[in-house]
C-alpha positions in Angstrom: -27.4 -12.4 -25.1 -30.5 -10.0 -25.5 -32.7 -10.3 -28.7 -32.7 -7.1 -30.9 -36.6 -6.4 -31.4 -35.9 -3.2 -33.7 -33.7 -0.7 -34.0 -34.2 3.2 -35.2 -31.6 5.8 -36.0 -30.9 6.5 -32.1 -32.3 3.5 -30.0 -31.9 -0.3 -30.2 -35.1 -1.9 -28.7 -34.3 -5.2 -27.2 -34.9 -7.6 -24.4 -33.9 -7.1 -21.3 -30.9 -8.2 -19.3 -30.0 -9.4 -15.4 -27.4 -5.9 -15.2 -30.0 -3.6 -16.3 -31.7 -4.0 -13.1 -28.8 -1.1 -11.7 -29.7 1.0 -14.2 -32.8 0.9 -14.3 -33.0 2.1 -10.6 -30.5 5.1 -11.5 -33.0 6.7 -13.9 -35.8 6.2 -11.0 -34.5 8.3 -8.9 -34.6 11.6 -10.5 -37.6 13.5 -8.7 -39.4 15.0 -12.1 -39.5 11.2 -12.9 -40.6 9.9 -9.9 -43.9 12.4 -9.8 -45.0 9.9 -12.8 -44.3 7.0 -12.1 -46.9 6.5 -9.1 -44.4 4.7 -6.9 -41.4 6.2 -5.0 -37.9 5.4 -6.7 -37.4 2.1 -7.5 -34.6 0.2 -5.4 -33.0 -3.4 -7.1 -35.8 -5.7 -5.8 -38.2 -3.8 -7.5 -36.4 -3.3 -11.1 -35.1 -7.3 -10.8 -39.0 -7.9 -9.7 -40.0 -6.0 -13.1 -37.3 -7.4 -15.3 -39.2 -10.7 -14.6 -43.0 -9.1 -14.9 -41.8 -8.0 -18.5 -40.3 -11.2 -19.2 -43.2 -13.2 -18.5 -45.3 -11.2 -19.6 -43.9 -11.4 -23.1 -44.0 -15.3 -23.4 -47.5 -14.9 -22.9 -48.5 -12.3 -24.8 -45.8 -12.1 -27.4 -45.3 -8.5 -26.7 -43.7 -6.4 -23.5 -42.0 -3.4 -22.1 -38.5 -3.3 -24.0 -35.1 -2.2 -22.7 -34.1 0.9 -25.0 -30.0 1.6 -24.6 -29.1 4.6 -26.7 -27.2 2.9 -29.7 -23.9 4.6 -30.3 -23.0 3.8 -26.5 -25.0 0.5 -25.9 -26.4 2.6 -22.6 -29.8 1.3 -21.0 -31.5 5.2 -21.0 -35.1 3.6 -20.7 -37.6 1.3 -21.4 -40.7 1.3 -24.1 -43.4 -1.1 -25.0 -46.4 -2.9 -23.7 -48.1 -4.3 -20.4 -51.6 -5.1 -19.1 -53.4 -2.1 -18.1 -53.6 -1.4 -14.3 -56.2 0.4 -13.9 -59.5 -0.9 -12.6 -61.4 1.4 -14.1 -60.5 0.3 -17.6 -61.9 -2.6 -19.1 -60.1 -6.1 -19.2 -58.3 -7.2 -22.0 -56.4 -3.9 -22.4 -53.0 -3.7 -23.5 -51.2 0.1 -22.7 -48.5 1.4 -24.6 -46.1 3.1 -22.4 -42.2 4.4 -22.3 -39.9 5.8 -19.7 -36.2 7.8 -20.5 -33.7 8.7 -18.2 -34.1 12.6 -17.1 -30.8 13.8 -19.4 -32.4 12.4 -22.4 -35.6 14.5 -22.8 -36.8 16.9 -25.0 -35.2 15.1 -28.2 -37.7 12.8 -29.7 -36.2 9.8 -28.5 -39.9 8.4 -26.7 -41.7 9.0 -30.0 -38.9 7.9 -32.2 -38.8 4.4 -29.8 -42.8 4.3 -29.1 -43.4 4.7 -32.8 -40.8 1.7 -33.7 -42.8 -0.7 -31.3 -46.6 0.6 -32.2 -46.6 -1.5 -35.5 -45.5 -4.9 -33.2 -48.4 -4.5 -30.5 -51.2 -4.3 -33.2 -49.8 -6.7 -34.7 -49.9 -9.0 -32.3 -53.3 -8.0 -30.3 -55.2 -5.6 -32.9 -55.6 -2.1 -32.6 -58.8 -2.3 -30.5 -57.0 -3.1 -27.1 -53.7 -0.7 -27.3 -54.3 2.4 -25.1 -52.1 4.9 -23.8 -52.2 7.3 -20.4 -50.8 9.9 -18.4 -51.2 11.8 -15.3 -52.6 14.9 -16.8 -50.1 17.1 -15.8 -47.5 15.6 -17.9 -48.3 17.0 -20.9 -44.6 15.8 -22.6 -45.6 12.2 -22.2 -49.1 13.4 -24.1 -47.7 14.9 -26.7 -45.8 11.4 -27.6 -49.3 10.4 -27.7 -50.5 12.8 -30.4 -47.6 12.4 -32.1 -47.8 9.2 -32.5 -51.2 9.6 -34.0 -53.3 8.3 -30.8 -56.8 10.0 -30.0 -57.8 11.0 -27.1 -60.9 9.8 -25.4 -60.9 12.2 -22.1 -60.1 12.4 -18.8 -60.5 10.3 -16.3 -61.4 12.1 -12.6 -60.3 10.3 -9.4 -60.1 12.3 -6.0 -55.9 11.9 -6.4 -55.2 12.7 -9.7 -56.3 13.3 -13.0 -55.8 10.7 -16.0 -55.8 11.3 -19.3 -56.5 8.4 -22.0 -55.5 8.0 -25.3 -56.0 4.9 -27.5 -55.2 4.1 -31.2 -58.1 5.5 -33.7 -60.3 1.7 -34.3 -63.3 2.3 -35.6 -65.2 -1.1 -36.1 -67.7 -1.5 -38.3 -71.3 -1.8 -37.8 -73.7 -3.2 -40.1 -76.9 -1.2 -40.3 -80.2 -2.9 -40.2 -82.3 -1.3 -42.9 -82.6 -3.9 -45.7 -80.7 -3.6 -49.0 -82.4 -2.0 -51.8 -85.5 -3.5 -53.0 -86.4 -4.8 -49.7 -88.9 -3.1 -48.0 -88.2 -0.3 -49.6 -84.9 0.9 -48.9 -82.5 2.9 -50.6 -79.0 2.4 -51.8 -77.0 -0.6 -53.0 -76.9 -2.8 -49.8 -76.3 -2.3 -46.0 -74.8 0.2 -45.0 -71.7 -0.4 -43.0 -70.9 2.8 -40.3 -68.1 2.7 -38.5 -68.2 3.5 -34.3 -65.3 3.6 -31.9 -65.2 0.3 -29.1 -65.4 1.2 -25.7 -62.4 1.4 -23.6 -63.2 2.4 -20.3 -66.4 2.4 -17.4 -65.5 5.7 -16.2 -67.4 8.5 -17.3 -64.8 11.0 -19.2 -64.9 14.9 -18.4 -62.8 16.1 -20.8 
């Protein structure tokens, strides 16, 4: 028995099972998908080998990459949720927000409505200042998920084999200014000032 996480008006979001493994490796080998998954089609070693990753990873971190079966038939159509970042050029301590659907399921909402379901759990479990979110540039569907979701984007990222571009969840920290308060020194205004500046998420230098 798989634990419901949430569940929205299409998709139930949920843990994940030994059988999905099979499907999961169906909906991997559609070529449009494949281009973005930076790996060729997955076979049963690799799905069963990531049905564990996921697992563990969500004893440690409390959060993971969900099974999402459309509701009405209980069918695994994909996955959404979170994982470590793997890029190196990102800093450490990164969670990425990321979702896959089967080919025959696209172009009807379904990533937004599921990413949008599990957004509230990640920050709520790490903070908004480590969730990120990319995509090889040239899929511009997966981007618009991003925007829709309410992500910003913070550029691209250049590599000689593909293009990257990074979104994250709009943090601002705050940062106390240093001028004194008023009647110190001179200064103006009721107290410090507090401005508010986004945290760094990456040690590549963006172009776009």
């Amino acid at each position: 028995m798989t634990a419901t996480i949430v569940t929205t008006e299409r998709l139930v979001v949920r843990g994940w099972s030994d059988e999905d493994a099979a499907q999961l490796v169906a909906i991997t080998t559609v070529p449009e998908l494949v281009q973005y998954l930076g790996r060729p089609s997955w076979t049963m070693e690799d799905a069963t080998e990531l049905i564990g990753l996921w697992r563990r990873v969500e004893a440690t971190l409390g959060i993971t990459t969900w099974a999402c079966p459309e509701r009405s038939s209980g069918s695994l159509i994909g996955y959404c949720g979170f994982i470590g970042t793997n890029a190196a050029w990102l800093r450490q301590g990164l969670v990425e927000i990321g979702w896959l659907l089967a080919r025959e399921w696209w172009g009807q909402g379904l990533a937004t409505e599921a990413a949008r379901a599990v957004l509230p759990l990640g920050t709520a479990r790490v903070g908004t200042v480590r969730i990120i979110s990319k995509c090889n540039v040239q899929n511009t569907a997966s981007e618009a998920v991003m925007r829709r979701l309410g992500l910003r984007r913070v550029g691209l990222v250049r590599r000689p084999q593909d293009i990257t571009v990074l979104y994250r969840v709009p943090l601002v920290r705050p940062v106390t200014d240093s001028r004194p308060p008023a009647g110190v020194g001179g200064g103006r205004g009721a107290g410090p000032e507090c401005r508010m500046r986004a945290a760094p998420v990456a040690k590549a230098t963006f172009g776009g």
